[in-house]
C-alpha positions as CSV (number, residue, x, y, z in Angstrom):
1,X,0.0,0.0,0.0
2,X,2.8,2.8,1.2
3,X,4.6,1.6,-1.7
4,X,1.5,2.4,-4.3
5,X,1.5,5.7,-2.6
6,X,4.7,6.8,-2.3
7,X,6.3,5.4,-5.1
8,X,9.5,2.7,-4.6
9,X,10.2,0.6,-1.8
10,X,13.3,1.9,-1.1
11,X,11.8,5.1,-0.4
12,X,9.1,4.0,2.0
13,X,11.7,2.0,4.0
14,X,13.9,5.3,4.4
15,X,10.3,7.9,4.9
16,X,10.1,4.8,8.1
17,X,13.5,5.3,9.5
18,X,12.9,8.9,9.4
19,X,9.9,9.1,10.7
20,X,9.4,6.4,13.2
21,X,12.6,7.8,14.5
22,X,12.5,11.5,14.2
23,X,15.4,13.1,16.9
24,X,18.2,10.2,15.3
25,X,20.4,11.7,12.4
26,X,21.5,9.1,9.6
27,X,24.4,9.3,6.6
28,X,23.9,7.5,3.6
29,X,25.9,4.6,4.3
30,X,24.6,4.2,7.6
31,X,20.7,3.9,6.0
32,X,22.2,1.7,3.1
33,X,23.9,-0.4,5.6
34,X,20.5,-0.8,8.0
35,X,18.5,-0.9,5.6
36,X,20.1,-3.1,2.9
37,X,19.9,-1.1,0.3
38,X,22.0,0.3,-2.5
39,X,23.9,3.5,-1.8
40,X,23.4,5.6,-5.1
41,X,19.5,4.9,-4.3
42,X,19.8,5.7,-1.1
43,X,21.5,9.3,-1.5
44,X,18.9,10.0,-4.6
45,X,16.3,9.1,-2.4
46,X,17.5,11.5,0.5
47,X,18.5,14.4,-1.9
48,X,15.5,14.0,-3.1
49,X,13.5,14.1,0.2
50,X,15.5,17.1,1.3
51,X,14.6,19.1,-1.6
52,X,10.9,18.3,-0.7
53,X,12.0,20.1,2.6
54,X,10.7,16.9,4.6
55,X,14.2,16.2,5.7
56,X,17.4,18.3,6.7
57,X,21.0,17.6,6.6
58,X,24.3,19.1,8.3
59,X,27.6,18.5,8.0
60,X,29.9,16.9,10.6
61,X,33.8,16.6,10.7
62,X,34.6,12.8,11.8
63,X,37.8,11.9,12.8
64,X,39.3,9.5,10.4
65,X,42.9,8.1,11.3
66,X,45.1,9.3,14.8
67,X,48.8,8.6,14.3
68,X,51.6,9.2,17.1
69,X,51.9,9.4,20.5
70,X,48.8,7.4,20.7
71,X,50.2,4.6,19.0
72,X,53.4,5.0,20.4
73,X,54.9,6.7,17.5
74,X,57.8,9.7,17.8
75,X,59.1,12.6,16.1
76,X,60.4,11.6,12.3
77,X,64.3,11.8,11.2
78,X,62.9,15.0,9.0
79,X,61.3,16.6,11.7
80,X,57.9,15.7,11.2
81,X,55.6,15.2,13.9
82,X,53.5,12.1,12.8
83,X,51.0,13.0,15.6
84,X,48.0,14.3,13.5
85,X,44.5,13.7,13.1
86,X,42.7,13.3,9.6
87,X,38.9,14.0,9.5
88,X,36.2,13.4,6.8
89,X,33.0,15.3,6.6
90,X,29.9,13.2,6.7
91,X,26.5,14.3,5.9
92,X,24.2,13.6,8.3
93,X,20.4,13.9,7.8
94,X,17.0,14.2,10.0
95,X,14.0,14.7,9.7
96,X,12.9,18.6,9.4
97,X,9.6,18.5,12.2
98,X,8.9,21.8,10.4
99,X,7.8,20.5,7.4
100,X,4.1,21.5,6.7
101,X,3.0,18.0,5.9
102,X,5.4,16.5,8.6
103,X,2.7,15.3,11.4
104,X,0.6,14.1,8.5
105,X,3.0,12.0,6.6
106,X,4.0,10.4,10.2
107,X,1.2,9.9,11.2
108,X,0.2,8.1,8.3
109,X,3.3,5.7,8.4
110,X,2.2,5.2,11.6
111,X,-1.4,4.0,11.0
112,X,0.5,2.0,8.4
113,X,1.9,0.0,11.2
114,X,-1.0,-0.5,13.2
115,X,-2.1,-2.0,9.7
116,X,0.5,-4.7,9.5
117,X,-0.2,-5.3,13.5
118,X,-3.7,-6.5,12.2
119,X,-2.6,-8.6,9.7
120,X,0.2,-10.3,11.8
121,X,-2.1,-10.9,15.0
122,X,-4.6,-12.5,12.8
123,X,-1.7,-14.6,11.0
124,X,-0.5,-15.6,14.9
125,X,-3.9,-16.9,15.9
126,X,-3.8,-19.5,12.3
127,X,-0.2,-20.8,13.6
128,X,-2.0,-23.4,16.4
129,X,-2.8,-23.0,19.8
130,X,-1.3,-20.1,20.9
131,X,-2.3,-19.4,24.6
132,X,-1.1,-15.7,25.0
133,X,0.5,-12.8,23.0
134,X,2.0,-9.7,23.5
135,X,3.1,-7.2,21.8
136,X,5.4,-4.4,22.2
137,X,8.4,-2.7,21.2
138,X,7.8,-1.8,17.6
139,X,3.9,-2.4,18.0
140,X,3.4,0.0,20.8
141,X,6.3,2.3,20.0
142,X,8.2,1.2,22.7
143,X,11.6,1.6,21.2
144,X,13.1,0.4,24.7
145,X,11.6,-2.8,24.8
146,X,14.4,-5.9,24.3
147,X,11.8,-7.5,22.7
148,X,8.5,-7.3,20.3
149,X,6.7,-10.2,20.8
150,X,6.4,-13.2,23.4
151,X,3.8,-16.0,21.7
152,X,3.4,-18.6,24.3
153,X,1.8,-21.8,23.3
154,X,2.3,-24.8,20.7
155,X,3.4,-23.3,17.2
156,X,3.8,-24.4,14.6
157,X,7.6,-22.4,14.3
158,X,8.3,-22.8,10.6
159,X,5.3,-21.1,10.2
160,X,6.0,-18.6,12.6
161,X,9.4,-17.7,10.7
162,X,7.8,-17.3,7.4
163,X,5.2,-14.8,8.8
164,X,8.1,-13.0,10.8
165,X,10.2,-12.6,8.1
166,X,7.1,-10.9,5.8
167,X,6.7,-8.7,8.4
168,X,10.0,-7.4,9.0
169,X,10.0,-7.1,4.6
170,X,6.8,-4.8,5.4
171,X,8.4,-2.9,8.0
172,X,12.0,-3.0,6.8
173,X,13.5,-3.8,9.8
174,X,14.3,-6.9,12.2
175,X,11.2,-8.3,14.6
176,X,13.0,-9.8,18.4
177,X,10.6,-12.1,19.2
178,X,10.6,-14.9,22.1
179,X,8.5,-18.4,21.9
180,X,8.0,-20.4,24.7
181,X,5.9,-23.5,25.5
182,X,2.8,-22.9,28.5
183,X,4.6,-24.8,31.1
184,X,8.2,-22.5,30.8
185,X,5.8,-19.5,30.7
186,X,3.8,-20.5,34.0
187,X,7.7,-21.7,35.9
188,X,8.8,-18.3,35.2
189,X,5.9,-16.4,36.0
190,X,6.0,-18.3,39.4
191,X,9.6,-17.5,40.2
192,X,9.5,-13.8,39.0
193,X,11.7,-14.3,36.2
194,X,13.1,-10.9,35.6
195,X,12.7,-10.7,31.7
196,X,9.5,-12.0,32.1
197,X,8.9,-9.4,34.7
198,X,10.3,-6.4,32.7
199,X,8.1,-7.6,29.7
200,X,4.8,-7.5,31.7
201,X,5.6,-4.3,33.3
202,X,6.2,-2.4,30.5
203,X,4.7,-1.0,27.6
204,X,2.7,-3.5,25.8
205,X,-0.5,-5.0,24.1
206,X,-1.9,-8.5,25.1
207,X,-3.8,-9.7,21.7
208,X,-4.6,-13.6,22.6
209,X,-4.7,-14.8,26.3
210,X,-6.3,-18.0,27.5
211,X,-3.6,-17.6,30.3
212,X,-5.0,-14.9,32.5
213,X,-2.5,-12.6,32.0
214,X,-5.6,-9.0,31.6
């Protein structure tokens, strides 16, 4: 759908990293690296996003290559001093929050997520008996979540895989999820297990539970 609307893949998966982050900064190779993507499409595509104004971009000096003293180096038979520091300028870009139709396009991306929720929580409850769900991280915008989803039950986890693996295609970025069978689930609960603790306590959105977890 975002892909009809915007126009290539490639940009909809950068317009995501943008936008679902908007106070990081990225440079090109960074995004193509994340993002596994090409670099020459990548700067075209964030040229081109700059010139809409929708994005902004600065210029930083990096420091590329210490010599000397640091590495235990001393003054040359000519009298150089090899102790200097070579930078490179990067380009670094974010997203401009004063963008007229910033708010808009986010929250459209966004509503684009709670989309894919939908489809992926009805794709869960086909994979067999799957006693409880929860969702977070991505899913809730919980970006400090170590996980995004804890299915508990019997799954089928080829299954599981294949629909993970669409997903993070959709979304353009990896999905942590955690799978465990009832009875590891209820020995942890019982004993306070701390992830399972921190997972509970947090952010989240229960989807299936024949457990009793709401």
């Amino acid at each position: 759908m975002l892909e009809r609307l915007f126009g290539s893949q490639t940009r909809v998966k950068i317009l995501k990293l943008f936008l679902l982050h908007p106070d990081q900064t990225y440079y090109i190779r960074q995004v193509a690296r994340d993002m596994e993507l090409q670099v020459n499409s990548v700067r075209r595509e964030l040229d081109n996003l700059e010139k809409f104004g929708l994005l902004a971009s600065r210029m930083s000096n990096e420091e590329k290559e210490r010599e000397g003293e640091e590495n235990g180096g001393s003054r040359g038979t000519a009298g150089k001093t090899p102790n200097k520091s070579k930078t490179q300028e990067k380009k670094y870009y974010f997203v401009n929050k004063d963008f007229v139709l910033y708010e808009e396009t986010r929250g459209l991306l966004i509503k684009s997520q709670t989309l894919y929720r939908e489809d992926f929580i009805e794709e869960l409850k086909q994979l067999g008996n799957t006693q409880l769900v929860v969702l977070t991280g991505i899913f809730v915008n919980n970006p400090e979540a170590n996980i995004d989803a804890l299915i508990v039950g019997e799954v089928d986890k080829s299954k599981l895989k294949k629909i993970i693996e669409k997903l993070e295609e959709e979304l353009g970025r990896e999905i942590n999820y955690t799978v465990m069978q009832y009875e590891e689930f209820k020995y942890r609960s019982d004993i306070t297990d701390v992830f399972l603790y921190n997972l509970l306590e947090q952010k989240k959105l229960i989807v299936v539970d024949e457990v009793g977890m709401s």
